[in-house]
C-alpha positions in Angstrom: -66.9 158.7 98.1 -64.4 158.3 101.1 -65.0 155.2 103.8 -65.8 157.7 106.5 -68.6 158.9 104.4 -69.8 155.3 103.4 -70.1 154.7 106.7 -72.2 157.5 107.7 -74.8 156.5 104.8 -75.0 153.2 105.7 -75.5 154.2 109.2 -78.2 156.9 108.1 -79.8 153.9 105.9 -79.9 151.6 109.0 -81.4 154.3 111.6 -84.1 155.3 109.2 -85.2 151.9 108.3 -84.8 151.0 112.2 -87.0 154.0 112.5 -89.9 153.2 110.2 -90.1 150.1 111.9 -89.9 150.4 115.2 -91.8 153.5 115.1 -95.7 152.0 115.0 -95.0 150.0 117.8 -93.6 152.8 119.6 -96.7 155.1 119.0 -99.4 152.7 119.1 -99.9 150.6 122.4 -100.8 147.6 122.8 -103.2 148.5 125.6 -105.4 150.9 123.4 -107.7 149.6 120.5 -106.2 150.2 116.8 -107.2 153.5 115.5 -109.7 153.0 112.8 -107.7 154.7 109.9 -104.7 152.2 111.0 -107.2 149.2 110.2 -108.2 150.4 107.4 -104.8 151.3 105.9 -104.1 147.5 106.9 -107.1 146.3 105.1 -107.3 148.7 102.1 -103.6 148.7 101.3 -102.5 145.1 100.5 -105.1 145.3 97.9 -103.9 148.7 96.5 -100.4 147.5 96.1 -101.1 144.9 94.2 -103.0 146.6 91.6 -100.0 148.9 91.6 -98.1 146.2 91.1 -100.0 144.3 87.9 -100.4 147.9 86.5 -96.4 148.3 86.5 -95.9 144.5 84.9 -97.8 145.3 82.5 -97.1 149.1 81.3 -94.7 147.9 78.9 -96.6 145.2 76.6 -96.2 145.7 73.2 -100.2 144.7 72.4 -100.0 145.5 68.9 -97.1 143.2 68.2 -96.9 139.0 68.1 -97.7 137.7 71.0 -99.8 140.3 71.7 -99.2 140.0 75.4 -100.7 136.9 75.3 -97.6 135.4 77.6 -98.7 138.4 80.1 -102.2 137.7 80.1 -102.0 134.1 80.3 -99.9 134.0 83.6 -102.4 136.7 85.1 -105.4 134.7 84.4 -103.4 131.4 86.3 -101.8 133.9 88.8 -105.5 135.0 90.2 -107.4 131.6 89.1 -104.8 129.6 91.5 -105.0 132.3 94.2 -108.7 132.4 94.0 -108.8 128.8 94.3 -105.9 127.8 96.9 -105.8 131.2 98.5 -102.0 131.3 98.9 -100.5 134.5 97.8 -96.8 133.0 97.7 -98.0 129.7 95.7 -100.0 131.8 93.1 -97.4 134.1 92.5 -94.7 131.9 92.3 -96.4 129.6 89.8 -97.4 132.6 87.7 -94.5 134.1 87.6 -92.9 130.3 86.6 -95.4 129.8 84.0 -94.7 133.4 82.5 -90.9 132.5 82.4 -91.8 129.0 80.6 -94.0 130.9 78.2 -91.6 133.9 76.8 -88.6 131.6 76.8 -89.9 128.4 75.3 -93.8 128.5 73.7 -93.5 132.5 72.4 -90.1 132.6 71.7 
């Protein structure tokens, strides 16, 4: 691909994703009260994701072989005990995602 047209997909990249984000604040005001599907997008959503996202982790466990996900399941059950306890997304899924890296390289390897 030749620089000018490097140039113009970057620039295309940058304008869209300028776009998407400047573009709520542009059709929403500030002035006017939230439009009930947009607070419930912002409540619904987060939750939604996240499901999406333990779904994907997980789509590839081989259950029927050894360890029988058991690394998987393990930093699951500390990733939502801690963030049912301490209620801090980033904490809980940082230490999950630390513990799960202990367990397949060292205890399950």
């Amino acid at each position: 691909m030749p620089l000018y047209q490097q140039a113009i997909t970057v620039l295309l990249c940058t304008a869209a994703t300028m776009l998407t984000r400047f573009l709520p604040f542009l059709v929403i005001s500030a002035r006017k009260p939230t439009p009930p599907l947009v607070r419930y997008l912002g409540n619904a959503l987060p939750a939604a994701i996240f499901g999406l996202l333990v779904v994907y982790c997980l789509k590839d466990v081989a259950w029927g072989r050894p360890p029988h996900g058991m690394p998987e399941l393990i930093a699951v059950a500390v990733t939502a005990g801690l963030h049912l306890w301490l209620r801090r997304m980033l904490v809980s899924m940082a230490a999950g995602t630390a513990l799960y890296m202990l367990l397949v390289q060292r205890v399950f390897a």
